[in-house]
SELUM-672273 format. One record per atom (N, C-alpha, C): chain; atom name; residue number from 1; x, y, z. Coordinates in Angstrom, 1 decimal, decimal comma. Atoms other than C-alpha are relative to their C-alpha. Example, Ala and Ser with C-alpha at 12.3 -4.5 7.8 and 13.67 -1.06 7.14 Angstrom:
// SELUM-672273
+-------+------+------+--------+--------+--------+
! chain ! name ! resi !     c1 !     c2 !     c3 !
+-------+------+------+--------+--------+--------+
!     A !    N !    1 !    0,9 !   -1,2 !    0,0 !
!     A !   CA !    1 !   12,3 !   -4,5 !    7,8 !
!     A !    C !    1 !    0,9 !    1,2 !    0,0 !
!     A !    N !    2 !   -0,9 !   -1,1 !    0,0 !
!     A !   CA !    2 !   13,7 !   -1,1 !    7,1 !
!     A !    C !    2 !   -0,8 !    1,1 !    0,8 !
+-------+------+------+--------+--------+--------+
END
This chain:
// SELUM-672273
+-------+------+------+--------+--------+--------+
! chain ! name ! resi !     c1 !     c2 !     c3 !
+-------+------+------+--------+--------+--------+
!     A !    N !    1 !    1,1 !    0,9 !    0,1 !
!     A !   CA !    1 !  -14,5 !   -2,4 !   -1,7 !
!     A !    C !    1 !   -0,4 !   -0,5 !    1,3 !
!     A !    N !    2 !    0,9 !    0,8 !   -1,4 !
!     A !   CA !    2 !  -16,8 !   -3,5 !    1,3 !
!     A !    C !    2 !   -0,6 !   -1,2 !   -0,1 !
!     A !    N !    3 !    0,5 !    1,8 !    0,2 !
!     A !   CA !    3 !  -18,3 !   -7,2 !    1,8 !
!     A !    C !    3 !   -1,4 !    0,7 !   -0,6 !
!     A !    N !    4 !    1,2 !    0,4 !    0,4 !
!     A !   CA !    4 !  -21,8 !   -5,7 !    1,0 !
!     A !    C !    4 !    0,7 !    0,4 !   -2,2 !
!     A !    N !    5 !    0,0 !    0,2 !    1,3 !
!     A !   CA !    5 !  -20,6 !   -5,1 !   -3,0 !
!     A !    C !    5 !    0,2 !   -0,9 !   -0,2 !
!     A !    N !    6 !    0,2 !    1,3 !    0,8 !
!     A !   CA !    6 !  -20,8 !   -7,3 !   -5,9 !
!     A !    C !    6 !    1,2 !    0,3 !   -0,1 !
!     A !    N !    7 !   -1,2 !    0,6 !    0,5 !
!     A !   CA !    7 !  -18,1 !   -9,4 !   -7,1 !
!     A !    C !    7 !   -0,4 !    0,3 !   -1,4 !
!     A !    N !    8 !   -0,1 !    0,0 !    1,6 !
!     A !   CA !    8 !  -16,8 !   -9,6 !  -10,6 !
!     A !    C !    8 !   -1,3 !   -0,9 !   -1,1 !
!     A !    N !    9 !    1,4 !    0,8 !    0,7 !
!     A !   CA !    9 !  -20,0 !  -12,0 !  -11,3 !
!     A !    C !    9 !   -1,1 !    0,3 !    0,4 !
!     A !    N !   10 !    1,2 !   -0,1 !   -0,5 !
!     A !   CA !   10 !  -22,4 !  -10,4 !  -10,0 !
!     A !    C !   10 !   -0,3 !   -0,1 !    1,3 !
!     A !    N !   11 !    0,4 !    0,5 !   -1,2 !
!     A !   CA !   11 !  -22,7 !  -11,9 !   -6,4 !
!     A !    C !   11 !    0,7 !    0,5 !    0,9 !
!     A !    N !   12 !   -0,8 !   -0,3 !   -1,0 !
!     A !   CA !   12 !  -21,1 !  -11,4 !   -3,2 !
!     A !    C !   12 !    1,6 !   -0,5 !   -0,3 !
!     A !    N !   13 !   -1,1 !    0,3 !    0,1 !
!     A !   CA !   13 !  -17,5 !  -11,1 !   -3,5 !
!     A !    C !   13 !    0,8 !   -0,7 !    0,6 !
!     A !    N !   14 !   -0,7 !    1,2 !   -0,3 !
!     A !   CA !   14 !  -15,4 !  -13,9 !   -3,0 !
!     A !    C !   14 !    1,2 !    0,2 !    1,0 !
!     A !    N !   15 !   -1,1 !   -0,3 !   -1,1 !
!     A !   CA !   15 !  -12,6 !  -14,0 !    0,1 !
!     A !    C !   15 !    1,2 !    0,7 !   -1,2 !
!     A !    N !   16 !   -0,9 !   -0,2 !    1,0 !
!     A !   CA !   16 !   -9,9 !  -13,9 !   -3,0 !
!     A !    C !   16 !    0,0 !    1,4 !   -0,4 !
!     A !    N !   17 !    0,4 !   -1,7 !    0,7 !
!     A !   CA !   17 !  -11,8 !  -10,4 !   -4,5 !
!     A !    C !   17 !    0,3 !    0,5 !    1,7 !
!     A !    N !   18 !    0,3 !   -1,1 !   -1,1 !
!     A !   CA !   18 !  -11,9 !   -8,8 !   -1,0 !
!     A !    C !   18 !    1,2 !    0,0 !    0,9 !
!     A !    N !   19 !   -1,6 !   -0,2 !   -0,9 !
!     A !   CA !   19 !   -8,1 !   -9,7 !    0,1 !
!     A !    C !   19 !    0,6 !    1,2 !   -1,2 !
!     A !    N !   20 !   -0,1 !   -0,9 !    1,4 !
!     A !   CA !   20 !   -7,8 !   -8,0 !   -3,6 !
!     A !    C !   20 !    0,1 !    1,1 !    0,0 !
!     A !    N !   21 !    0,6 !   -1,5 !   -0,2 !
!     A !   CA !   21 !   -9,5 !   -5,0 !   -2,7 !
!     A !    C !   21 !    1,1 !    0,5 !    1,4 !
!     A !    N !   22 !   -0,5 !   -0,6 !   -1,3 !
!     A !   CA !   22 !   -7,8 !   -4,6 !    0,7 !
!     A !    C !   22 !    1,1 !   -0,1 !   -0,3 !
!     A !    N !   23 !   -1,5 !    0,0 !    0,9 !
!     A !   CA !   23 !   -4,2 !   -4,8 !   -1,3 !
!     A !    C !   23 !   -0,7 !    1,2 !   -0,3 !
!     A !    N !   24 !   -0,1 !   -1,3 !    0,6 !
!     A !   CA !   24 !   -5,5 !   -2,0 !   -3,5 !
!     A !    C !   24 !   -0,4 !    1,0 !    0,4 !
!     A !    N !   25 !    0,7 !   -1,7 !   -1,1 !
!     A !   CA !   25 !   -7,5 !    0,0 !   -0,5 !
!     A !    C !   25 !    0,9 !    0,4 !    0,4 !
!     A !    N !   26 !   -0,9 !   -0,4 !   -1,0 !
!     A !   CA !   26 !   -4,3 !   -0,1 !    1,5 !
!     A !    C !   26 !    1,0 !    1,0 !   -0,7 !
!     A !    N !   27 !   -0,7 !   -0,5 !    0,8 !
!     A !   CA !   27 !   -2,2 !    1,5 !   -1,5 !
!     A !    C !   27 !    1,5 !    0,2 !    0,7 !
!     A !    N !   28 !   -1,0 !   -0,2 !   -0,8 !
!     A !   CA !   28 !    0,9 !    1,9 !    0,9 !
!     A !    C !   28 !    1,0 !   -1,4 !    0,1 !
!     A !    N !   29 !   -0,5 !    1,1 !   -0,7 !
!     A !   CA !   29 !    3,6 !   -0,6 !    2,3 !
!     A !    C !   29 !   -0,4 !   -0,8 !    0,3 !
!     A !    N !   30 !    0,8 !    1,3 !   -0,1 !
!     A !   CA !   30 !    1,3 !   -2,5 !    3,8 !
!     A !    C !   30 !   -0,4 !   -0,5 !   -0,8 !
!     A !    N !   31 !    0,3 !    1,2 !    1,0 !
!     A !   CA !   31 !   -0,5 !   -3,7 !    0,7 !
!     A !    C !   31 !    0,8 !   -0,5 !   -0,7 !
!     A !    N !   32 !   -1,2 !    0,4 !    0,7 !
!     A !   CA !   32 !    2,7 !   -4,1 !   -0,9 !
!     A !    C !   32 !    0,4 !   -0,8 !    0,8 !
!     A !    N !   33 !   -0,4 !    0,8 !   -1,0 !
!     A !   CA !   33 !    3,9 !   -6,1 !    2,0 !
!     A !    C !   33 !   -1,5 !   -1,2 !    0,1 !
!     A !    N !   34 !    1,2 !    1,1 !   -0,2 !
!     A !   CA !   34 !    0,4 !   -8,2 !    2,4 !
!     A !    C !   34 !    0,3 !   -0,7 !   -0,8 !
!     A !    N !   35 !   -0,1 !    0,4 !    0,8 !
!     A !   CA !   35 !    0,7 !   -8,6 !   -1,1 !
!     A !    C !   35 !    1,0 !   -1,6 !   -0,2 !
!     A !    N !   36 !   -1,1 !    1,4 !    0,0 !
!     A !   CA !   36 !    4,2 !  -10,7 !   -0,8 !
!     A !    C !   36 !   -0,3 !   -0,7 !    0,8 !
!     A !    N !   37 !    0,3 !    1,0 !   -1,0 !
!     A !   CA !   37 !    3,1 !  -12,4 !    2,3 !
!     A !    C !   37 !   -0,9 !   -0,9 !   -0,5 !
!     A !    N !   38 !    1,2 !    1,0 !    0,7 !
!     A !   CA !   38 !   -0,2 !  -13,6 !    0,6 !
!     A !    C !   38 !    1,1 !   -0,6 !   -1,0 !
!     A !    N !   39 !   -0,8 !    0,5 !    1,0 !
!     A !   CA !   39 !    2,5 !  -14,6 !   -2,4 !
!     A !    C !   39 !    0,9 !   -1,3 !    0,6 !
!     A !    N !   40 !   -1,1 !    1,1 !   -0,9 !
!     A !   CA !   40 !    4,9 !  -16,3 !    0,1 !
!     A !    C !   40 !   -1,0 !   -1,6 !    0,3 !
!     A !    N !   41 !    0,7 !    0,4 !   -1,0 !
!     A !   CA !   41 !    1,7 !  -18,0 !    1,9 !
!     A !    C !   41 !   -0,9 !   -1,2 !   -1,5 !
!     A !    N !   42 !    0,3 !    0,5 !    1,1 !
!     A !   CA !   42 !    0,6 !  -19,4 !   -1,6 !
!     A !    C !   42 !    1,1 !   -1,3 !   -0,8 !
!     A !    N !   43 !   -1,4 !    0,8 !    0,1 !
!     A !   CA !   43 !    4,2 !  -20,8 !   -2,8 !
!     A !    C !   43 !    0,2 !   -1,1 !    1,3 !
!     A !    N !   44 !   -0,6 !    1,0 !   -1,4 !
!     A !   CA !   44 !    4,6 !  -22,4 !    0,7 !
!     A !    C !   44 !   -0,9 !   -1,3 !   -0,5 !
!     A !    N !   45 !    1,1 !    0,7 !    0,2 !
!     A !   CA !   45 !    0,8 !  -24,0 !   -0,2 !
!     A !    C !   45 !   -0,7 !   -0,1 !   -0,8 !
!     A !    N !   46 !    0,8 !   -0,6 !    1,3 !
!     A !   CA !   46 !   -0,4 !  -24,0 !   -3,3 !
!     A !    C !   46 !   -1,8 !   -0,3 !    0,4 !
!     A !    N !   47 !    1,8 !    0,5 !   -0,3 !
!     A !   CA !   47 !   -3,9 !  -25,6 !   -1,8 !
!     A !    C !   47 !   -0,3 !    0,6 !    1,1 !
!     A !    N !   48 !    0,5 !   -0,6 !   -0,6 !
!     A !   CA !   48 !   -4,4 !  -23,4 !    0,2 !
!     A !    C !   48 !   -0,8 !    0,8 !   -0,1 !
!     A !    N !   49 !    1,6 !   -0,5 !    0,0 !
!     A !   CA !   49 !   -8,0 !  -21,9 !    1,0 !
!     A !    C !   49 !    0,0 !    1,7 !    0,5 !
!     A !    N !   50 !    0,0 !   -1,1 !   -0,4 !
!     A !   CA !   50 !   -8,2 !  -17,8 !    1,3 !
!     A !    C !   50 !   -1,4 !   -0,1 !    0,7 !
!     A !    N !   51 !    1,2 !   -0,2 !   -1,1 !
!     A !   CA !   51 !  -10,8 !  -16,7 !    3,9 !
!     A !    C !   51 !   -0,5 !    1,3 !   -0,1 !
!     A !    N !   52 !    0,1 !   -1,3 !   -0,5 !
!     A !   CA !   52 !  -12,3 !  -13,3 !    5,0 !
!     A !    C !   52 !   -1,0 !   -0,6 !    0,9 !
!     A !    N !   53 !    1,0 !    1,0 !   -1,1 !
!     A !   CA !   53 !  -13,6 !  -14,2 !    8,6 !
!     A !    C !   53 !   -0,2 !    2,1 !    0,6 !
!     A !    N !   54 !   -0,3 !   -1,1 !   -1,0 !
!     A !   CA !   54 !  -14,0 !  -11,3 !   11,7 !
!     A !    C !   54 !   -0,4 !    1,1 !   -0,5 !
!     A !    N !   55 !    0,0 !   -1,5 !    0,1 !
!     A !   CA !   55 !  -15,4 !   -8,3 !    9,8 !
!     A !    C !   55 !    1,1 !    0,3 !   -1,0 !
!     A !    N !   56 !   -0,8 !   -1,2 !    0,7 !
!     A !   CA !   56 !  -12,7 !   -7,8 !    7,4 !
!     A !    C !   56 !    1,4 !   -0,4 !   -0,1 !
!     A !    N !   57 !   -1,1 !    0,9 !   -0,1 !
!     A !   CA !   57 !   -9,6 !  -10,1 !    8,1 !
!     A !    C !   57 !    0,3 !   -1,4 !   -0,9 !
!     A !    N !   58 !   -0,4 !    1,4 !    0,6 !
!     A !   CA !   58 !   -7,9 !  -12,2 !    5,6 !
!     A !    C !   58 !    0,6 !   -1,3 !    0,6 !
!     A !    N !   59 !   -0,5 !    1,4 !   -0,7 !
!     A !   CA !   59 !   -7,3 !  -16,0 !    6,6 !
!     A !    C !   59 !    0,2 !   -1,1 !   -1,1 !
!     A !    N !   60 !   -0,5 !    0,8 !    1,0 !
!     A !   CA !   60 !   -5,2 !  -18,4 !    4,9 !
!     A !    C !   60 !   -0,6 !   -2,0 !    1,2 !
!     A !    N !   61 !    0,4 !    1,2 !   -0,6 !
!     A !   CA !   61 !   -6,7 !  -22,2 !    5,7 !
!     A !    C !   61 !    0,7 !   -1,2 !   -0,6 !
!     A !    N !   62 !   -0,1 !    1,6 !    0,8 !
!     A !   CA !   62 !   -5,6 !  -25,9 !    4,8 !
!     A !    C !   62 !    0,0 !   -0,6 !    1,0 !
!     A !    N !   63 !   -0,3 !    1,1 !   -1,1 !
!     A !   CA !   63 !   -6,9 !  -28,4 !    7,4 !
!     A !    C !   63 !   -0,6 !    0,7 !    1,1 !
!     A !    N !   64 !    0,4 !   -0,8 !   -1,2 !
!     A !   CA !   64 !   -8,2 !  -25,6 !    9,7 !
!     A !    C !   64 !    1,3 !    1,6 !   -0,4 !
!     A !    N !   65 !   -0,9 !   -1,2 !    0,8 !
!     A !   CA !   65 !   -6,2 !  -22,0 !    9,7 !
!     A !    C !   65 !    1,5 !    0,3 !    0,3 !
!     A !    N !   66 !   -1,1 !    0,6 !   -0,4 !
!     A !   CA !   66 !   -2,7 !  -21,9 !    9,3 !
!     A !    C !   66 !    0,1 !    2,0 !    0,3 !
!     A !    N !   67 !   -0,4 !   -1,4 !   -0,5 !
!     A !   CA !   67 !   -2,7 !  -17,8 !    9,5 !
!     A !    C !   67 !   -0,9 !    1,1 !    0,0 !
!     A !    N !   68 !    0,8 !   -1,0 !    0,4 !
!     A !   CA !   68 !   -4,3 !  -14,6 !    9,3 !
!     A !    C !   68 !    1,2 !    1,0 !   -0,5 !
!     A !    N !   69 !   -0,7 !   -0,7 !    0,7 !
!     A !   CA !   69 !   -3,0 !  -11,3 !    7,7 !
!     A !    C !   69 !   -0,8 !    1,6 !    0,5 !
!     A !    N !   70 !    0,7 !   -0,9 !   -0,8 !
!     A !   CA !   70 !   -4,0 !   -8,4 !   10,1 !
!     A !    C !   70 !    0,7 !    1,3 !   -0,8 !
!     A !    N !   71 !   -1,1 !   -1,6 !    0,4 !
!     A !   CA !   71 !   -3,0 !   -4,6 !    8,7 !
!     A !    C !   71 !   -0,3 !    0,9 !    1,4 !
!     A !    N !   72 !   -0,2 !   -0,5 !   -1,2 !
!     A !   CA !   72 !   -1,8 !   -2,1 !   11,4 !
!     A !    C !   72 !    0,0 !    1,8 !   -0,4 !
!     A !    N !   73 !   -0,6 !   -1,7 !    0,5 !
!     A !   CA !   73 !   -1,2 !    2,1 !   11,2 !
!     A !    C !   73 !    1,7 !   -0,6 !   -0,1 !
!     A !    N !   74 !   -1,2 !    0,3 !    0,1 !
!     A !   CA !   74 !    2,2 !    0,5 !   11,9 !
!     A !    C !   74 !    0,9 !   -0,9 !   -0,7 !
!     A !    N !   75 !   -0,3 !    1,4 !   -0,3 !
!     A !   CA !   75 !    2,0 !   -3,3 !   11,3 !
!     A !    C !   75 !   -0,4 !   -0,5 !   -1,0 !
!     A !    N !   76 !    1,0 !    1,7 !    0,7 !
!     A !   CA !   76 !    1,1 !   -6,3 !    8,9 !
!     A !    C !   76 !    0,5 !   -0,8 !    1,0 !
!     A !    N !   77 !   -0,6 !    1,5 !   -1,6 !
!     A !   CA !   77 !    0,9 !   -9,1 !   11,9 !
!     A !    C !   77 !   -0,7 !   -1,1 !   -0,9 !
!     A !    N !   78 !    0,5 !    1,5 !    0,2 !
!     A !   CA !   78 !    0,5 !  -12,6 !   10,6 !
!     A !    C !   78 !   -0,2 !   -0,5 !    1,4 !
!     A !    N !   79 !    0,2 !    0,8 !   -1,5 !
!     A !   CA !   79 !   -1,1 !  -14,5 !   13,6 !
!     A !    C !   79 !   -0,2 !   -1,5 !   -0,5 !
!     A !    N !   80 !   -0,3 !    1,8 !    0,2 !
!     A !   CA !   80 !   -0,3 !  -18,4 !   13,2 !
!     A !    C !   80 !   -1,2 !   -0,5 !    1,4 !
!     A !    N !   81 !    0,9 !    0,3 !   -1,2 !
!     A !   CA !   81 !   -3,1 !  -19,9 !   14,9 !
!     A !    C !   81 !    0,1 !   -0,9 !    1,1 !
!     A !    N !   82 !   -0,8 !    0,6 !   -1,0 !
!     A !   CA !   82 !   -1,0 !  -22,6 !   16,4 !
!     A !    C !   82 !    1,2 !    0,2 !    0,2 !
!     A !    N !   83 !   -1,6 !   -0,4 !    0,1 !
!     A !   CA !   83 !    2,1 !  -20,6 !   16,6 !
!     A !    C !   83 !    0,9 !   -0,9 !    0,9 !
!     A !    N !   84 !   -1,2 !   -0,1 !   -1,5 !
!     A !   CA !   84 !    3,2 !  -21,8 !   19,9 !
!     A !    C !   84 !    0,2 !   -1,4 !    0,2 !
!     A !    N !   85 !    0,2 !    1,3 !    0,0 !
!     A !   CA !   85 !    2,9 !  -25,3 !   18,9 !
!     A !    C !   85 !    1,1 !   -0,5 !   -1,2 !
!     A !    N !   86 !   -0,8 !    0,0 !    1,8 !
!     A !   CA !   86 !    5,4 !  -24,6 !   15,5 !
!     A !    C !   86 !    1,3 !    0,0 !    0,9 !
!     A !    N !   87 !   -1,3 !   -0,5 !    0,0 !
!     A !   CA !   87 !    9,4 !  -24,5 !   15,7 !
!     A !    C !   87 !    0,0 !    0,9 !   -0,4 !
!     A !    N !   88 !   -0,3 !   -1,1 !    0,7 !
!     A !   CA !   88 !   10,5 !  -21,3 !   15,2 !
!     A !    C !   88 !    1,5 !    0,1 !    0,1 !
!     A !    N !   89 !   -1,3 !    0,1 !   -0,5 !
!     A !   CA !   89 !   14,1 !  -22,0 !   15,1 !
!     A !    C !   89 !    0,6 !    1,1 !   -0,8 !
!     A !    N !   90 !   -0,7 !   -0,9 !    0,5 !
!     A !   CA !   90 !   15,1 !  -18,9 !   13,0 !
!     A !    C !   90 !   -0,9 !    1,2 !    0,9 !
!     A !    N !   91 !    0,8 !   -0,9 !   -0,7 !
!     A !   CA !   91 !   12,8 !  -16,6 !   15,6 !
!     A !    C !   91 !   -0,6 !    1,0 !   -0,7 !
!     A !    N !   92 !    0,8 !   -0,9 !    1,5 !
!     A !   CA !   92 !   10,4 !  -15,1 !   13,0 !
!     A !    C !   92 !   -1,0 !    0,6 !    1,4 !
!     A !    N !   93 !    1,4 !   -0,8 !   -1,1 !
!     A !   CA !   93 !    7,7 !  -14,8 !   16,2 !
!     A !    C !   93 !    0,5 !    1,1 !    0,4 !
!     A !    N !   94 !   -0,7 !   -0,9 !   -0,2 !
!     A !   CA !   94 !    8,3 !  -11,5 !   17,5 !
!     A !    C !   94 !   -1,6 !    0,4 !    1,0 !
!     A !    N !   95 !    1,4 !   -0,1 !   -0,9 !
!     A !   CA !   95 !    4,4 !  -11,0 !   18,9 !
!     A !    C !   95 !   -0,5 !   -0,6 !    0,2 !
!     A !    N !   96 !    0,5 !    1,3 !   -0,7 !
!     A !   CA !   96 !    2,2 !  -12,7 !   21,0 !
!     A !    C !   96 !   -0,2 !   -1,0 !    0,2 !
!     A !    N !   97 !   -0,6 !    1,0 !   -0,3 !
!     A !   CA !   97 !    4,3 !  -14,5 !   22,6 !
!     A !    C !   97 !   -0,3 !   -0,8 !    1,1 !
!     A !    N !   98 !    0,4 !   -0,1 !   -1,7 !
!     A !   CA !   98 !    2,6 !  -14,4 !   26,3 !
!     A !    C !   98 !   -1,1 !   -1,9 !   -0,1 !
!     A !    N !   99 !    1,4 !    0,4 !   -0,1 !
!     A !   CA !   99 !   -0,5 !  -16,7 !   25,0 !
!     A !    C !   99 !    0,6 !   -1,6 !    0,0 !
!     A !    N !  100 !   -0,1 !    1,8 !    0,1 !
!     A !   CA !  100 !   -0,6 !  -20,8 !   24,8 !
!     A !    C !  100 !   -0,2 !   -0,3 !   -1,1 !
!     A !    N !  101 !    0,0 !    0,1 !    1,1 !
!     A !   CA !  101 !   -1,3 !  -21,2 !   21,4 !
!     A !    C !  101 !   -0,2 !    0,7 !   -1,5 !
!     A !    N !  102 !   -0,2 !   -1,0 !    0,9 !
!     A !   CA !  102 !   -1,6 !  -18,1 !   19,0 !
!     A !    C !  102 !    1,5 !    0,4 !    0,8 !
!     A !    N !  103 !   -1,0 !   -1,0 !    0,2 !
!     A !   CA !  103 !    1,9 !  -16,4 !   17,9 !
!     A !    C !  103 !    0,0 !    1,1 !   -1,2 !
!     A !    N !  104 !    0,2 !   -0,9 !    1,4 !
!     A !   CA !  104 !    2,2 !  -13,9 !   15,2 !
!     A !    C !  104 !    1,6 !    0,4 !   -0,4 !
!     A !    N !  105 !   -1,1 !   -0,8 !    0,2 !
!     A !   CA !  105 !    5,1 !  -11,8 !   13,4 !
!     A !    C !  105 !   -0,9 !    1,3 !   -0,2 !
!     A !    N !  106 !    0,2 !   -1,5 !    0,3 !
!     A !   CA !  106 !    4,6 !   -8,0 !   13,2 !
!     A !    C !  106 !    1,3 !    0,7 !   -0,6 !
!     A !    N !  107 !   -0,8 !   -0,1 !    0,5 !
!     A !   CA !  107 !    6,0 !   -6,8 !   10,1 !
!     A !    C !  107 !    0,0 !    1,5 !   -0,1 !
!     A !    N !  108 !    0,0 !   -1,6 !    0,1 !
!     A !   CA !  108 !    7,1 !   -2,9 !   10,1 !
!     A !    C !  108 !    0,3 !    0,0 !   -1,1 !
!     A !    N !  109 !    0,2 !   -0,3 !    1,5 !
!     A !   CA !  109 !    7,6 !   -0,8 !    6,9 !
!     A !    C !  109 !    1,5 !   -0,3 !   -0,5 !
!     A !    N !  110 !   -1,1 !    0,1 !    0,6 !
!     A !   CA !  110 !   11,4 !   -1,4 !    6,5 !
!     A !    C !  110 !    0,5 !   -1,2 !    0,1 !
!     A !    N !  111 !   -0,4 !    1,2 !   -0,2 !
!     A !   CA !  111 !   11,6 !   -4,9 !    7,7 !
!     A !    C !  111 !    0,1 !   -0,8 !   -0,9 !
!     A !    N !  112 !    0,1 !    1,1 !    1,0 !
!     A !   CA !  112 !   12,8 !   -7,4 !    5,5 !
!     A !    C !  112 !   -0,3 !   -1,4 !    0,5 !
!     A !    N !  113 !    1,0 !    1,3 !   -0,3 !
!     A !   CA !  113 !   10,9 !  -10,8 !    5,3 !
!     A !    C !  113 !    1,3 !   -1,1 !   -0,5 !
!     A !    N !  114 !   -0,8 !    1,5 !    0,3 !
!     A !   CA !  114 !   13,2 !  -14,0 !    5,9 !
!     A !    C !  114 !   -0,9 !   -0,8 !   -1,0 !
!     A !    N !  115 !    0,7 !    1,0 !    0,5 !
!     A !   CA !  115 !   11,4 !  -15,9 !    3,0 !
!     A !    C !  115 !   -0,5 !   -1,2 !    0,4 !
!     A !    N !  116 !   -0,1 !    1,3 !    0,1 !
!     A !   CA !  116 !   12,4 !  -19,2 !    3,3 !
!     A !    C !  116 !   -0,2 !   -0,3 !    1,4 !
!     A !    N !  117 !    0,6 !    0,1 !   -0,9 !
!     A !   CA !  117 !   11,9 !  -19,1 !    6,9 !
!     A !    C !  117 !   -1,3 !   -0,4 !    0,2 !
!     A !    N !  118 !    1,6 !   -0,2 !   -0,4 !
!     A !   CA !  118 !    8,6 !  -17,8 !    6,7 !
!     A !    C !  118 !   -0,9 !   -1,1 !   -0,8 !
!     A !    N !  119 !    0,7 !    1,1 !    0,8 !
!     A !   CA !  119 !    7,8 !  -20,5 !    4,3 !
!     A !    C !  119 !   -0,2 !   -1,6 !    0,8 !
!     A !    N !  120 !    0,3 !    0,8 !   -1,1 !
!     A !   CA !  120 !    8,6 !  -23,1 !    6,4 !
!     A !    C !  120 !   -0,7 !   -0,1 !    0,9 !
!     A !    N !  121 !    1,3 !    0,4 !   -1,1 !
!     A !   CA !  121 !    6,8 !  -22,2 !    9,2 !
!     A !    C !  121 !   -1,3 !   -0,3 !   -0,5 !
!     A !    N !  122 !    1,1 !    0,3 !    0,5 !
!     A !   CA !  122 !    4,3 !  -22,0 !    6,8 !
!     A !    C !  122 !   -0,9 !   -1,3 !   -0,2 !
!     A !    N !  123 !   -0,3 !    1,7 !    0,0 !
!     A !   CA !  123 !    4,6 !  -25,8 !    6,0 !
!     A !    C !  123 !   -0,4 !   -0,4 !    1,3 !
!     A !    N !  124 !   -0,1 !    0,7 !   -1,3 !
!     A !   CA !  124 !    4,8 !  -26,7 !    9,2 !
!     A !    C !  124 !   -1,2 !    0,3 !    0,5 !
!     A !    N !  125 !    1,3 !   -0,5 !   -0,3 !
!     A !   CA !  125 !    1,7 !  -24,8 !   10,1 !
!     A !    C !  125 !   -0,8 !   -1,1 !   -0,3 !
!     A !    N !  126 !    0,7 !    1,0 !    0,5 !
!     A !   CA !  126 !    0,0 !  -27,0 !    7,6 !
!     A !    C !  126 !    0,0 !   -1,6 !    0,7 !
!     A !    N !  127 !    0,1 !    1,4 !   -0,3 !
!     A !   CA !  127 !    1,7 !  -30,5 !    8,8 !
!     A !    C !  127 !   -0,5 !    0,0 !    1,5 !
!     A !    N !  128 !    0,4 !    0,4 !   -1,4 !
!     A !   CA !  128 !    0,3 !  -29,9 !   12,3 !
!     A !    C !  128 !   -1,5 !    0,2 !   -0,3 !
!     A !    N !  129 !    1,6 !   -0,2 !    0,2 !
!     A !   CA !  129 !   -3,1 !  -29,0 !   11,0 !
!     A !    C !  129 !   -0,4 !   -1,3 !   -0,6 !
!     A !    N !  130 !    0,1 !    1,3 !    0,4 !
!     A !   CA !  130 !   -3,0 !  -32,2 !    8,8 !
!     A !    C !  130 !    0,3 !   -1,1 !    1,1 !
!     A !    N !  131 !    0,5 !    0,9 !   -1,5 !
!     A !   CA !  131 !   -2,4 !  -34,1 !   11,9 !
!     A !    C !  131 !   -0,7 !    0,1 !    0,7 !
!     A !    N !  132 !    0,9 !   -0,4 !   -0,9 !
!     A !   CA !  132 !   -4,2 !  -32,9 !   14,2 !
!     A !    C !  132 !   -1,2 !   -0,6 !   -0,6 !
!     A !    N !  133 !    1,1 !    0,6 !    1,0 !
!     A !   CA !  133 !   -6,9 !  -33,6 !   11,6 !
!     A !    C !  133 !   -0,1 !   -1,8 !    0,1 !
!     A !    N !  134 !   -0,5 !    1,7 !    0,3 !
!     A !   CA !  134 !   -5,6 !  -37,2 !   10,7 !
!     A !    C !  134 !   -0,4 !   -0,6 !    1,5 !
!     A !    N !  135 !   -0,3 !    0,4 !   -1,6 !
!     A !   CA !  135 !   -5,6 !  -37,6 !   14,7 !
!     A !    C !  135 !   -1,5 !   -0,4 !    0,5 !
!     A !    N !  136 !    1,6 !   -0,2 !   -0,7 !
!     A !   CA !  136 !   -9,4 !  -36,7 !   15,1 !
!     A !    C !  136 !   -0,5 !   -1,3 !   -0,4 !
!     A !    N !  137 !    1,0 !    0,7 !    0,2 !
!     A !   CA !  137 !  -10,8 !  -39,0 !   12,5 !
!     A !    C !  137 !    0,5 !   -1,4 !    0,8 !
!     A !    N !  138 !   -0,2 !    1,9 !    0,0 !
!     A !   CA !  138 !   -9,0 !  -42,2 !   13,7 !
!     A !    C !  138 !   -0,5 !   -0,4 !    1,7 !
!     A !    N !  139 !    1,0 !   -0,3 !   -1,0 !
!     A !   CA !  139 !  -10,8 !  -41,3 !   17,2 !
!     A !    C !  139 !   -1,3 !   -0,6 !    0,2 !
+-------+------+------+--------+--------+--------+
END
């Protein structure tokens, strides 16, 4: 499915239908792997906002964005938009690491996913987005 098709009601398809589609375009590891990440990324946050920004890239939001969910020939990379600003005391980061505030993980096809890890950073993504936020209005 492509952004110009209809959604299930008719209209332009919703971030939710079109992370949907790109789970069942990918048919492989990766969508199987998205799949749990989006799963993980949901349990961490239950209020959290799915996106499709960039052409074609799913984005998990609460507060501003706490990730994306890139697919690779090789790769599913989550990029944490304030990675470099998070604890990562179990070293989940693994890619771009170089920059000042994007980090990511790049997940290959046999890698197993620390959950509970990945959950927390998750969390924590959020409580710096909620401050950060909280910070502006009192400005």
């Amino acid at each position: 499915m492509n952004e110009a098709q209809d959604g299930a009601n008719g209209t332009a398809p919703s971030p939710t239908e079109l992370i949907d589609a790109r789970i069942t375009e990918l048919g492989d590891w990766r969508g199987a792997l998205l799949a749990k990440l989006r799963a993980l990324i949901r349990e961490a946050d239950p209020e959290v906002t799915e996106e499709w920004k960039w052409r074609g890239v799913p984005v998990w939001s609460h507060a501003g964005i706490i990730c994306t969910g890139e697919t690779y020939k090789k790769a599913v990379k989550m990029t944490f938009a304030k990675g470099a600003a998070l604890d990562d005391p179990t070293g989940l980061f693994n890619a771009s690491l170089e920059g000042n505030v994007r980090r990511a993980i790049d997940f290959h096809e046999d890698d197993a996913v620390d959950e509970a890890a990945l959950k927390a950073l998750i969390r924590a993504a959020v409580r710096l987005n909620l401050a950060q936020k909280a910070g502006k209005k009192r400005r």
